[in-house]
N, C-alpha and C positions, 0 to 999 in steps of 0.2 A: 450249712453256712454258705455254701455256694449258691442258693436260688437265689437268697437275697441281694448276694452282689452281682449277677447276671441279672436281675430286676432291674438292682440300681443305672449297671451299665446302661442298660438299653434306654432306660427311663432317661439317663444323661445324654446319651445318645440322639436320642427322639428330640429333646429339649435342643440343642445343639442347630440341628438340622432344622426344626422349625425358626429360630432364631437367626439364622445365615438368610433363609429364604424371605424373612419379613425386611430383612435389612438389603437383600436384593431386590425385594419390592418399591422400598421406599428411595434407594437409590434410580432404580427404572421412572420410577414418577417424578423423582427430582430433575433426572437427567431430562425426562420429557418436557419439562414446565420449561425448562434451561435452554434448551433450544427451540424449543415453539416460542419465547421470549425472543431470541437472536433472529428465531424468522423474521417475525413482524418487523422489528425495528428494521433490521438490513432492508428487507423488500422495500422498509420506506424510504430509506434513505437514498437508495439505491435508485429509485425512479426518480425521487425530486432530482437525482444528480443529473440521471439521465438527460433529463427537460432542458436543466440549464446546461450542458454542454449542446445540446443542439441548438438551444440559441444563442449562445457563442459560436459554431459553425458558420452557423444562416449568417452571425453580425458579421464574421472574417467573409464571408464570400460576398459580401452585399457592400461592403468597405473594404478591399484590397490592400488602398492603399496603407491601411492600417497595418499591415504585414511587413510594408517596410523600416517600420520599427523591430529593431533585432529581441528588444524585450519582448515584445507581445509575440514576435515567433517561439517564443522561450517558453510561455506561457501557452500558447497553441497546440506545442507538439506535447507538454505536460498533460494535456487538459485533451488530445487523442490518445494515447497509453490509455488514461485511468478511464475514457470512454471504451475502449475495446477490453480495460479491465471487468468493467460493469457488463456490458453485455454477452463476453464471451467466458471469462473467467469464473466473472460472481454468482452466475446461476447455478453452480455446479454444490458451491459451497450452502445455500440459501434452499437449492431441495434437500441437502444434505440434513438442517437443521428441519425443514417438516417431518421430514418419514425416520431420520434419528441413526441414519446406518447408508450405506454407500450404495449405492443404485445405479446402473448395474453393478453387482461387484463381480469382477473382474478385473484379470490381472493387465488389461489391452487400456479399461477406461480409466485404473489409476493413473498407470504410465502419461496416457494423455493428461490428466490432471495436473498432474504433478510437470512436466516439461512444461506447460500453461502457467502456471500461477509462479511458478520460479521463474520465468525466464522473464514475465512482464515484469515482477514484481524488481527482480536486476536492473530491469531497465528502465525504468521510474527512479530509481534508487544513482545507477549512473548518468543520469541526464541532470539529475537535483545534484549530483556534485559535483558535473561538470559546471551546471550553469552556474554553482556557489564561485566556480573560480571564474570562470569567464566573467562574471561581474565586476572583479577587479580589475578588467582590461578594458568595460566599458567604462566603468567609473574614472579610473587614472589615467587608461592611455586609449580611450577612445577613436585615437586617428590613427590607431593601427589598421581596425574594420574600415577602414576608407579604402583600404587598399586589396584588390581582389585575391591575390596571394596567402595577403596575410590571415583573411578573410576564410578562404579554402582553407590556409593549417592548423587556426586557433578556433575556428570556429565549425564551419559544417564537416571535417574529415574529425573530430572528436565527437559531435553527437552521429557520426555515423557507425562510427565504431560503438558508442551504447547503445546503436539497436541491434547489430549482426551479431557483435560476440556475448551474450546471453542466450541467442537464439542458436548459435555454433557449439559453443560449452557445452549446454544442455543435451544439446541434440546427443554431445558421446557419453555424458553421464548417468543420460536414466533414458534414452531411448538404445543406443549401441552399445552400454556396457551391459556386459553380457549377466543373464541373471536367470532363473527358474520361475521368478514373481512368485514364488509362494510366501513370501515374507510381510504380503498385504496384511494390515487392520483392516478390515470391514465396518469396521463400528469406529471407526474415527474419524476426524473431519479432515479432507484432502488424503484420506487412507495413510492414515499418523504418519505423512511425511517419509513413510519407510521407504524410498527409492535406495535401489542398490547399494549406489556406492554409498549410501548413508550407511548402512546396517551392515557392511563388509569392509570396508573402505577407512580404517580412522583417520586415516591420511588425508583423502579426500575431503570426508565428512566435516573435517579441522579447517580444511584450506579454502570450504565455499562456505562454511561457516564466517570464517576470520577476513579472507577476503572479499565474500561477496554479499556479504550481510553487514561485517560491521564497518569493515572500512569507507565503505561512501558516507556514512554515517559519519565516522569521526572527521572525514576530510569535510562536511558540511559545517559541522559542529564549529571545526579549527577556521574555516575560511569565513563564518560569522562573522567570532570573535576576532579576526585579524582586521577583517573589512572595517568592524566598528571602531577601532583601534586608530588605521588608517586615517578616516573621516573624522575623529574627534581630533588628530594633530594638524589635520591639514585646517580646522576649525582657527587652532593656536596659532598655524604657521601665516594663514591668509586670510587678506581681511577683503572676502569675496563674497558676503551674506546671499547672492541670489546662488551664485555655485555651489557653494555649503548645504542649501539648501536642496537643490537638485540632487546632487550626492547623496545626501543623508536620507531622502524620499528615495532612490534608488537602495538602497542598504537596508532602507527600512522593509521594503517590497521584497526583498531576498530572505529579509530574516521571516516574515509574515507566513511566506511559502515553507521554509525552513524547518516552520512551526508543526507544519503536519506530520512529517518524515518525523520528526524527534520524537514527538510525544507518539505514532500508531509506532515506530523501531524502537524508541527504550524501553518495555519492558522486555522486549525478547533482548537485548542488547544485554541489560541488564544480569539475568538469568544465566546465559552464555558466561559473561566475565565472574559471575558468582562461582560457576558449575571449575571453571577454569583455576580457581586462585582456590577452591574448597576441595576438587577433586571429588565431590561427592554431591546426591542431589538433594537440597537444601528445601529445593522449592516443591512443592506440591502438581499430581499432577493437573490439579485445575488451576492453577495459578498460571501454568505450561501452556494450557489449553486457552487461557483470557491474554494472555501473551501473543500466542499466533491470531487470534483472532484480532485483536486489536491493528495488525497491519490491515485489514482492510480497509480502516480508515483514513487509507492515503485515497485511493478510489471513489469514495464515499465522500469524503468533503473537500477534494484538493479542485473538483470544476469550481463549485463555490467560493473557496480562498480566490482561485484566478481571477471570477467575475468579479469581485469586490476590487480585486487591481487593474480591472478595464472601465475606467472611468467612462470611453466613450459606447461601450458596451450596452454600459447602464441607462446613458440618457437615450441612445435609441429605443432599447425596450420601455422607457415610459414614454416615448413617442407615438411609440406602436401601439399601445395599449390606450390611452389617449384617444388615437386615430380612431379607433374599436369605438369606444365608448362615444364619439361623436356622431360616428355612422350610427351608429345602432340608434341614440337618444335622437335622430334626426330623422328615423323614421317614424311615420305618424301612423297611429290605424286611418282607414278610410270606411267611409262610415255608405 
């Protein structure tokens, strides 16, 4: 009696093991299709962006005086972040997706990774909420910026502070806290995020979750819905149709931009306050994985949102293009 069930064993056994490994096959082929998919699309998206932030550059350098508009600075310095996103950040993630696994993997080029993609992606994140408020200073009390002071305190010493302290923070949270880096994925994208204080730190891990992911988020959200608010009583309260209108094109232009931050941060947003109110992981981890991925699409279409709010932007480059197509049809062969 005992062969038979030592047959069986092993027969079940055998069965077992080929069945794990066809279903680790078919997952390897899945995960390849999956991100040789994410290649292509990022790399394209990723160059048209490229194109059109450099000819928004060329337009600001070649028009100046355009700069003296404090919006279009607004929209300038948005539209350099997501350019040094694209070309310093995004490449890392976009080999990631051709070869499927981290390259080098090392504990030296996660750390850069990671102090990279966090500290831009902060600061993208605090400049969209600083400028959601600062709107409301240009929209209602505009002749405050008339004045150099006031200028320096509500204006340029707040986006100065969104570029130094994400690059400050960071620098003591995953380059100076102290760690062994063996706690890398190699098989994940930006090396699943595991910096130190993430994966040792709840404390930590809570505090740049809550504060430095979702709060600019909700303080954009909040100064929308406040702005439009605003605008629609000042509609009731004055009967100023060319102002109203000015206004509400400025509100509209905030909420436009708004629009990228919200939809590439709410699904992770989303996920976070689920994981938070359930205590347990509800979501999937590809659902986790189309979550982080999807902020890249602040980088990826936020020059585009700008261009479409540079009115004068646009009629140059059909100028330019124009000018091309005249020269060229105006040469003749010679015979």
């Amino acid at each position: 009696m005992d062969r038979p069930t030592d047959r069986q064993t092993i027969e079940k056994s055998y069965f077992t093991d080929t069945l794990k490994k066809k279903r680790m096959e078919m997952d390897e082929n899945q995960n390849f299709i999956i991100n040789r998919s994410k290649f292509y699309v990022t790399i394209i998206l990723q160059l048209s962006a490229i194109i059109i932030s450099l000819f928004i550059f060329v337009f600001f350098y070649k028009h100046k005086r355009e700069l003296k508009i404090l919006h279009n600075q607004t929209l300038l310095l948005l539209v350099i972040v997501a350019f040094i996103q694209l070309t310093i950040d995004l490449p890392m993630p976009v080999y990631f997706f051709y070869h499927g696994r981290v390259i080098p993997a090392t504990p030296g080029y996660c750390t850069w990774w990671t102090y990279i993609e966090f500290s831009l992606n902060l600061i993208s994140e605090l400049l969209m909420a600083t400028f959601s408020i600062q709107r409301h200073i240009l929209i209602f009390q505009s002749h405050l910026f008339n004045r150099r002071l006031y200028r320096l305190l509500f204006y340029f010493i707040p986006l100065t502070i969104c570029i130094v302290y994400p690059l400050v923070i960071y620098l003591f949270l995953i380059i100076i806290y102290p760690c062994d880096g063996t706690q890398w994925p190699y098989t994940m994208n930006t090396c699943g995020f595991a910096t130190c204080y993430v994966v040792y730190s709840k404390f930590l891990a809570l505090y740049d979750a809550l504060i430095h992911n979702n709060l600019p988020i909700y303080i954009i959200i909040l100064s929308n819905i406040v702005l439009i608010i605003r605008v629609l009583n000042e509609k009731r309260r004055l009967n100023r149709p060319l102002t109203w209108k000015q206004n509400a094109r400025m509100a509209l232009q905030l909420l436009v931009v708004s629009m990228v931050f919200l939809i590439s941060w709410s699904p992770t947003i989303v996920i976070f306050v689920a994981q938070q109110i359930t205590s347990s992981t509800i979501f999937s981890d590809s659902a986790s994985v189309f979550a982080f991925d999807m902020i890249y699409c602040v980088p990826l279409f936020l020059p585009w949102v700008c261009f479409a709010l540079l009115p004068e932007c646009q009629k140059w480059i059909r100028k330019l293009f124009r000018r091309e197509n005249i020269s060229l049809n105006s040469v003749q062969p010679t015979l």
